[in-house]
KEBA-237987 format. One line per 8 residues: number of its first residue (from 0); their letters; for each residue y, x, z of C-alpha. Coordinates in Angstrom, 1 decimal. Each point is the difference from the previous one (the first is absolute). Example, Ala and Ser with C-alpha at 12.3 -4.5 7.8 and 13.67 -1.06 7.14 Angstrom:
KEBA-237987
0 = as = -4.5 12.3 7.8 | 3.4 1.4 -0.7;
***
This chain:
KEBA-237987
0 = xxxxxxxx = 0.0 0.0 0.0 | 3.4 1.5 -0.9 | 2.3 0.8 2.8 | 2.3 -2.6 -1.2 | -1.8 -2.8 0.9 | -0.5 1.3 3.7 | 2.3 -0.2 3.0 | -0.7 4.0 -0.2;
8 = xxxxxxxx = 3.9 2.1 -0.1 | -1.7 2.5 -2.4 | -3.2 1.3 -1.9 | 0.3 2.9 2.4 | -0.6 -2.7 3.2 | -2.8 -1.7 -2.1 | -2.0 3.5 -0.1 | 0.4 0.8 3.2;
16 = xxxxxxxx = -1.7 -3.3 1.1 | -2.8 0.3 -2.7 | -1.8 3.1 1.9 | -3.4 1.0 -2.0 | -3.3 -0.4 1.6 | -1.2 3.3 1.6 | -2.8 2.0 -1.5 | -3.7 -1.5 1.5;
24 = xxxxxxxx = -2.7 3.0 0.2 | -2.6 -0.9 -1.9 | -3.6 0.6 1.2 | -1.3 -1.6 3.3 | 3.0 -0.1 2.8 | -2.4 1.2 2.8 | 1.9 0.2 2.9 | -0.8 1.1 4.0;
32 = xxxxxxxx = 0.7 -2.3 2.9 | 2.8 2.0 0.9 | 1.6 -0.7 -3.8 | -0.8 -3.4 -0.1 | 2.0 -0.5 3.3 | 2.9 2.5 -1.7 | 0.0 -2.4 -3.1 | 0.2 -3.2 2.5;
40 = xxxxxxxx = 3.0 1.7 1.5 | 2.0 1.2 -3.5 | -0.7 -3.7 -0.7 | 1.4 -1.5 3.0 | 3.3 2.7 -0.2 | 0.6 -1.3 -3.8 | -0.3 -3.4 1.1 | 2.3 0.6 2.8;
48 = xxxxxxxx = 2.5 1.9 -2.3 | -0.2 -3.1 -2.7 | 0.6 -2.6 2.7 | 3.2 2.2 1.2 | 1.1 0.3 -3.5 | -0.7 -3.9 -0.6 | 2.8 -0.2 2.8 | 3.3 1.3 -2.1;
56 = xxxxxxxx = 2.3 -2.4 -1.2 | 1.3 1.4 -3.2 | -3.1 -0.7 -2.5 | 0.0 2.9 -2.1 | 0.6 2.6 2.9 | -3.3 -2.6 1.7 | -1.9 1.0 -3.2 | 0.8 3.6 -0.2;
64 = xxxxxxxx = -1.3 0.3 3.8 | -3.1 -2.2 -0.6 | -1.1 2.1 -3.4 | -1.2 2.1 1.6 | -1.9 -1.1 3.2 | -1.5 -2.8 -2.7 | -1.5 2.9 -1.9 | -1.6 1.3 2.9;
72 = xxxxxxxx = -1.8 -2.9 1.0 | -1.3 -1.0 -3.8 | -1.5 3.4 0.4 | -1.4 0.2 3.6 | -1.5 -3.6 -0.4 | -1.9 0.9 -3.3 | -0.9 3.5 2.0 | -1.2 -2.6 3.7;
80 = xxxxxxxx = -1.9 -2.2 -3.0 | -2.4 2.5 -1.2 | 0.0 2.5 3.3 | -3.3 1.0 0.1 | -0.6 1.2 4.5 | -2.3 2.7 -0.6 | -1.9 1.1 3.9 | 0.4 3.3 1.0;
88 = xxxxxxxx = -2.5 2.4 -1.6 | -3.1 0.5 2.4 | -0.9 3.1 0.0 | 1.4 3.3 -0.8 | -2.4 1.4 -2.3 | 2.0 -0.7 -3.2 | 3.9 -0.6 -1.2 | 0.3 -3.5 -0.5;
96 = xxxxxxxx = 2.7 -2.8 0.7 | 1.9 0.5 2.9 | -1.4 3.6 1.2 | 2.0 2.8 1.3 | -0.4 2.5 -2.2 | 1.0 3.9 0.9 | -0.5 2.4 -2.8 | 1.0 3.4 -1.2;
104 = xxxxxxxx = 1.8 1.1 -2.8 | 0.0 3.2 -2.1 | 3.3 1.3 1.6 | -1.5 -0.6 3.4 | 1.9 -2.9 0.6 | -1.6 -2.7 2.2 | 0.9 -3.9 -0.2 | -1.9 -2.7 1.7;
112 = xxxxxxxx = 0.8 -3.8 -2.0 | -1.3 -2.9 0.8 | -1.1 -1.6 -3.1 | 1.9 -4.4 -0.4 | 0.6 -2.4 -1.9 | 2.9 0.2 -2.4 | 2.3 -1.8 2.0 | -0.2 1.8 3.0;
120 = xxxxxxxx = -0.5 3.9 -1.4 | 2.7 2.3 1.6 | -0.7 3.6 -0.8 | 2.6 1.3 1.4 | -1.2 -1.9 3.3 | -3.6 0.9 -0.5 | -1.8 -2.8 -2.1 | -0.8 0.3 -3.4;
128 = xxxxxxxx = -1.0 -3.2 -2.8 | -3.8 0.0 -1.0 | 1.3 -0.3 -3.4 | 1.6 3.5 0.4 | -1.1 3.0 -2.0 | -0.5 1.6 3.5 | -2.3 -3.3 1.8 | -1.7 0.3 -3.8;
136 = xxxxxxxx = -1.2 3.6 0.1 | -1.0 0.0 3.9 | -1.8 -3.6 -0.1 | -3.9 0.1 0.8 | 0.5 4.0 0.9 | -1.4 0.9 3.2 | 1.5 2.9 2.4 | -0.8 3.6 -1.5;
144 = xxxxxxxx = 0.3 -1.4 -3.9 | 2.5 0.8 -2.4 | 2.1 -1.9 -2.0 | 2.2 0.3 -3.1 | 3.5 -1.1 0.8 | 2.4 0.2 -3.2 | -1.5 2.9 -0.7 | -0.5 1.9 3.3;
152 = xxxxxxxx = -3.1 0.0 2.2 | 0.2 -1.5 3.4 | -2.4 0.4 2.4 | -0.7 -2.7 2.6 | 0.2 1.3 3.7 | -0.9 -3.3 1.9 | 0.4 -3.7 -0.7 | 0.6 -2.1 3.3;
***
């Protein structure tokens, strides 16, 4: 619809209301307890952010504020949809979803990930997505094996 049918001041206010859909993973959307409770709570912050910007007088300023927050919930709703709660691996013999995984690189350098779902993977706080090149190459491995990361071996030290 053109702009000049619509109680919008410009085509500039129009975009800004008309935010595209983020980017869905594809693949399962396998996700820990811990993540599905972290998705429950980005949800219930969007919808508290929407509700706020619902609030505002001045309609296009509302619409600006509730682009946004709007967004986030089309997206977190489809990702609370198809959440898949995997249990916590049980035993320690192999990589797999939701391990913590220490290995060694070439260089010497040591990192211990947890391997998540998409959603919840924070390397820089210590998880990592099983869709990852990293989860990939360390999956099914057991402590002592070796694994090809981008082109450098790792070796697995312990898996907890």
């Amino acid at each position: 619809m053109s702009v000049a049918f619509t109680k919008e001041d410009s085509a500039e206010t129009a975009s800004e209301t008309m935010l595209p859909d983020r980017p869905v993973p594809g693949g399962p959307n396998l996700v820990t307890a811990n993540g599905l409770s972290a998705l429950q709570a980005q949800m219930d912050a969007a919808q508290r952010a929407y509700d706020l910007a619902m609030t505002i007088e001045d309609v296009n300023e509302r619409r600006r504020q509730a682009a946004n927050p709007f967004r986030d919930m089309r997206y977190l709703a489809e990702r609370l949809r198809t959440a898949q709660v995997l249990p916590p691996p049980e035993g320690n013999d192999a990589v797999a979803f939701g391990s913590v995984v220490t290995f060694e690189r070439e260089d010497g350098r040591v990192q211990t990930y947890q391997i998540v779902g998409e959603d919840e993977a924070e390397p820089k706080s210590g998880s990592i997505s099983f869709a990852s090149p990293v989860a990939r190459a360390l999956m099914g491995k057991q402590a002592g094996d070796v694994a090809d990361v981008g082109g450098q071996e790792v070796e697995i030290l312990s898996i907890a």
